[in-house]
C-alpha atoms as one frame of an Amber mdcrd trajectory, in Angstrom:
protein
  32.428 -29.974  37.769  35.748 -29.739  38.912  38.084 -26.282  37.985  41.581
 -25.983  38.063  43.344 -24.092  40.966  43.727 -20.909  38.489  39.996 -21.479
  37.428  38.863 -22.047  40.783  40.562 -18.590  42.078  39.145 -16.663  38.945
  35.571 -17.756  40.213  36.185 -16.871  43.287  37.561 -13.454  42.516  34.580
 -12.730  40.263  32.213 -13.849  43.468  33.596 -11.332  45.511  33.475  -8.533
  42.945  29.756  -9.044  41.403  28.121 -10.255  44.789  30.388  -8.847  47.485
  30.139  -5.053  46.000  26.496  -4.511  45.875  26.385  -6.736  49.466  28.581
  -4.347  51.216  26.495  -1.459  49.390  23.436  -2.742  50.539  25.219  -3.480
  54.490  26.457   0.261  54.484  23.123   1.847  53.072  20.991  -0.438  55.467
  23.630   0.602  58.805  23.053   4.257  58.076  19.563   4.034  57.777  19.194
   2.163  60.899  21.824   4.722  62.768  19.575   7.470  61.409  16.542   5.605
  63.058  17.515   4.701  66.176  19.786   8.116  67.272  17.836  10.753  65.953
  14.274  12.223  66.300  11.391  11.176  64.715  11.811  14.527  62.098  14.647
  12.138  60.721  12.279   9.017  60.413  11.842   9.548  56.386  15.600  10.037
  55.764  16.270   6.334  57.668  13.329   4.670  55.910  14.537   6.006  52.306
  18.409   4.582  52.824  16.738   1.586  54.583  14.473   0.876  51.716  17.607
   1.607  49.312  19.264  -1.043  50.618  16.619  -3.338  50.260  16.709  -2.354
  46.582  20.143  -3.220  46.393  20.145  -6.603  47.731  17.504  -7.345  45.715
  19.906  -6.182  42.683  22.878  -8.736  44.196  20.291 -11.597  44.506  19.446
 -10.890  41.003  23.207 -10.370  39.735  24.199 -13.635  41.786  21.050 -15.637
  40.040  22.132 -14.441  36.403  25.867 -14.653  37.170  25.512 -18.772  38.462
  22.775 -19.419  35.307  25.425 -17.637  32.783  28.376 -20.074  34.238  26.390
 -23.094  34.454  25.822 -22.428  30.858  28.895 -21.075  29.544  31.648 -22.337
  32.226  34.699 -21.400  30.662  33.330 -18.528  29.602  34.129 -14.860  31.732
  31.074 -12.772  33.182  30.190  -9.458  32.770  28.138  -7.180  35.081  25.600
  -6.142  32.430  24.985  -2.354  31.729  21.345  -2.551  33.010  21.767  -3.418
  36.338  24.839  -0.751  36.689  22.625   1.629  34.986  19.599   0.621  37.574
  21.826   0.835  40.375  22.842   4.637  39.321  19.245   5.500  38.734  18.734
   4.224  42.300  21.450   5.773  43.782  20.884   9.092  42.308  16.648   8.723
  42.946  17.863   8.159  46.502  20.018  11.108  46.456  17.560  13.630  45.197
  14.779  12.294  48.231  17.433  12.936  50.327  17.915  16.689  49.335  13.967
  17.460  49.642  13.977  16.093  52.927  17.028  17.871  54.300  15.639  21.160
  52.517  12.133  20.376  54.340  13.709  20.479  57.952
């Protein structure tokens, strides 16, 4: 299918906010983890495998956005996408679940 130039940059502007944003969430969460890992002592361990396994989470999210995002514009094409509440709403709930570890295992040092 071929878009026009202004369709073509909408797409492409809509790639890099619904994939691009939980991406770079999921590259920051998963370089902290692995800092965490690899310059501190093994007390630390279960703060880097927490943010390492968030990260997982959240690329698991994007791959998820990205396959409902291409299935809703293959269906609807001149349609526009929104993210839908769900996934923000799991991504909070994962953010804030990762938050809370992080607390208990600060407190337990």
């Amino acid at each position: 299918m071929e878009y026009s130039r202004v369709e073509q940059q909408e797409l492409n502007a809509s790639q890099r906010t619904f994939e691009g944003a939980y991406l770079r969430t999921a590259l920051s969460k998963f370089s902290f983890g692995m800092l965490v890992l690899r310059v501190f002592t093994a007390e630390f361990l279960a703060i880097g495998v927490v943010y390492t396994f968030s990260a997982l989470c959240t690329v698991v999210m994007a791959l998820y956005c990205r396959n409902v995002r291409e299935g809703h514009l293959a269906a609807n094409p001149s349609t526009t996408f929104h993210t839908g509440s769900s996934i923000v709403a799991l991504t909070a709930i994962l953010d804030i679940l990762t938050m809370i570890t992080m607390l208990i295992l600060v407190a337990r040092l």
